[in-house]
N, C-alpha and C positions, 0 to 999 in steps of 0.2 A: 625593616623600616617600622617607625613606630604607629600604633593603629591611634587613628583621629578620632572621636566620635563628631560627628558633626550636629547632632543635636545637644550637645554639651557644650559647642562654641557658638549656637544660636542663642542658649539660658545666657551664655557669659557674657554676647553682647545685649543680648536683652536690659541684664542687669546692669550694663555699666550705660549704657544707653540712659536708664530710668535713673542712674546717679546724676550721668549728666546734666537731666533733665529739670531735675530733683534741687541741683547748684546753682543751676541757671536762672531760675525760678529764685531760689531764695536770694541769688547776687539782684535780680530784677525789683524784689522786695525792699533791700537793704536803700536801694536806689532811691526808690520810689520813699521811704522815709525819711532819709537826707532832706530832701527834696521836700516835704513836707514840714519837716523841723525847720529849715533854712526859711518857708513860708512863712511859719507861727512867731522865727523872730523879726520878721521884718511885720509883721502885722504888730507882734507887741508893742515896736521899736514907733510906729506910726498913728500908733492909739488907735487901732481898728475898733470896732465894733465888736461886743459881748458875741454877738451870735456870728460873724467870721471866725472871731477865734475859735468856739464852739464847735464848726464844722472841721475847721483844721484839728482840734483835738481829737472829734470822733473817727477824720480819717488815720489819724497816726495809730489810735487807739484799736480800728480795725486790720492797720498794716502788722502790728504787734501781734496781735492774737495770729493772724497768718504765719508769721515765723515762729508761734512757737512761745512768744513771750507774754503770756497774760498775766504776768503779773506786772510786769514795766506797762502793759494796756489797761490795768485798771485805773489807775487815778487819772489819766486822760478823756477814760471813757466816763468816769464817773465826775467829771468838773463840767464836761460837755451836758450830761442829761440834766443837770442842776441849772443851767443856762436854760436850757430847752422849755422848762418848766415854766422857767419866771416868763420867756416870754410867747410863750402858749403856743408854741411850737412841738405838737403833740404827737407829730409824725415823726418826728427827728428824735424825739426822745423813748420813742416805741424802736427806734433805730437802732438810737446807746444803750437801751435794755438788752437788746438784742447781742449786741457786740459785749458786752459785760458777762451775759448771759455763757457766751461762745468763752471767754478770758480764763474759765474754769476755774474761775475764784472759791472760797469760803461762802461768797454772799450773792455766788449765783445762780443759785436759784431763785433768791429775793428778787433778782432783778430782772429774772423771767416772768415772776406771777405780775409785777407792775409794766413790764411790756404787755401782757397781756388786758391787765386791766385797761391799759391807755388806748392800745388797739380795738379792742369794743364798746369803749365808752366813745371815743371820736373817728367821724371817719377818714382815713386815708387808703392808704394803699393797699387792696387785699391781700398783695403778695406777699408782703411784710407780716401782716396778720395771720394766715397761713403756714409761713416757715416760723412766726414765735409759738403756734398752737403743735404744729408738728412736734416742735421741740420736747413739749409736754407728751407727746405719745413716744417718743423714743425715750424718757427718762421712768415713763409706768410702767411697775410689772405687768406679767401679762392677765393678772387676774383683778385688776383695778379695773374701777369702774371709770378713772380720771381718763385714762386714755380714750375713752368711747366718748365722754363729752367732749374735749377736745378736738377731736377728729369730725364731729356733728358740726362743732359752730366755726370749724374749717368750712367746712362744706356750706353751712349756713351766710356763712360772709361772703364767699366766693359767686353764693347765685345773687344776694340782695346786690352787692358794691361793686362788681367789676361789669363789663359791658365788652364785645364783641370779640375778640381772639382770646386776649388775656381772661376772659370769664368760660371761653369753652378750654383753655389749656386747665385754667383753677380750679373749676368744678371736674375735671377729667381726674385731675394730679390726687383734690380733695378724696374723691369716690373710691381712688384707690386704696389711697391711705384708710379709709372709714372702713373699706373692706377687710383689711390686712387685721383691723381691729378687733373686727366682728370674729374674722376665722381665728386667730387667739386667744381671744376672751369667752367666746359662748359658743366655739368649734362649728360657726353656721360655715354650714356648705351649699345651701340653695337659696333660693329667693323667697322662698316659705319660712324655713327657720330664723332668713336675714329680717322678716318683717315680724316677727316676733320679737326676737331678740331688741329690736327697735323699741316695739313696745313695753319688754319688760321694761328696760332701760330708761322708760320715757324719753326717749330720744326723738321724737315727731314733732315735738312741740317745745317752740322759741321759750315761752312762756317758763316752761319747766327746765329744759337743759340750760338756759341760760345761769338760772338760780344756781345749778349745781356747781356751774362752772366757777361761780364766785367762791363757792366752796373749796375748789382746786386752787384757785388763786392764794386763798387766806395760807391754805397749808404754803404751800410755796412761801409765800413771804411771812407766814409768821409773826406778824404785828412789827415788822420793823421796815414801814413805809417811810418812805424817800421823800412821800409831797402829800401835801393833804386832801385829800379823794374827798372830803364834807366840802371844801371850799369849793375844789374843779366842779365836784357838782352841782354847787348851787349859782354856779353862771351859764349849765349848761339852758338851751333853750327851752328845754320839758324837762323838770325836775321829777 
């Protein structure tokens, strides 16, 4: 009789297991965009509102990058953040940066350094703020300095703008991340070398990594801004 291994047909249903899983998910996806498209024509068909259709764009545009298709997600993602703008809708457009950001476009990185910029200029959500700063520390080598600001005004936003579970999950999640930073970049291993390292880095102070951070930004985007940052700031309330 022939020998079975039976850890051989636990990998095999493992793996057909994880297909299934895998198909099911993506039939779930395809649904869920029908369904979203069948939306956007009945709002066109009814003259909805700019900022409906907007949202209905940004969600198709994030159902896209999920399966896999960022590029049939950019121009949805990117009609939605131009809406957002005009109607100062800053969280939503820190959103479609995001989702643009994720589409793995040519020009996404640009639209990461301007999530980013929109997330610290106004306030909303930290956990958005957070996962667009993140993004920047998974795109730096490990011997940039960008990633250590990033990972600070993670941590920085997280203790100013969130408040009671969500601010002990974000400051928890941030610290790690700033850690992971720290032991790549300038190989701290204790809480002596962590607080140097801070210091060379000028990382204690708003004041100064803030600055840098603009720095991170410019490279990212490159002078090919989307909206005009002179004008958003000159309605802000402290100029």
């Amino acid at each position: 009789m022939k020998h079975f291994d039976f850890n051989q047909i636990q990998l095999r249903d493992t793996a057909a297991d994880s297909v299934i899983n895998r198909s099911a998910e993506e039939a779930a996806l395809e649904s869920h965009l029908q369904a979203l498209q069948d939306r956007y024509q009945d709002l066109e068909r009814s003259a909805a509102s700019a900022q409906d259709i907007a949202d209905i764009k940004l969600q198709m545009a994030r159902t896209l990058v999920n399966l896999g298709r960022g590029a049939e997600a950019w121009p949805s993602g990117r009609e939605a953040l131009d809406t957002f703008i005009r109607s100062q809708d800053f969280e939503s457009a820190a959103d479609a940066c995001d989702v643009l950001f994720q589409s793995d476009q040519p020009d996404s990185l640009s639209a990461l350094g301007q999530g980013i910029w929109l997330t610290v200029t106004y306030p909303m959500d930290p956990e958005l703020s957070v996962e667009l700063l993140t993004h920047v520390v998974n795109e730096t080598p490990d011997d940039a300095d960008g990633a250590a600001v990033a990972a600070t005004t993670a941590l920085f936003l997280a203790d100013i703008r969130a408040t009671g579970q969500q601010r002990e999950n974000l400051m928890f999640f941030a610290t790690q991340i700033l850690g992971g930073v720290a032991r790549r970049h300038g190989d701290v291993s204790d809480q002596e070398a962590f607080d140097l390292w801070m210091e060379r880095l000028e990382l204690k102070e708003p004041d100064k990594f803030l600055v840098r951070l603009r720095n991170v930004v410019d490279v990212l985007v490159q002078d090919d801004w989307w909206f005009d940052r002179e004008s958003l700031q000159a309605q802000l309330p402290v100029n």
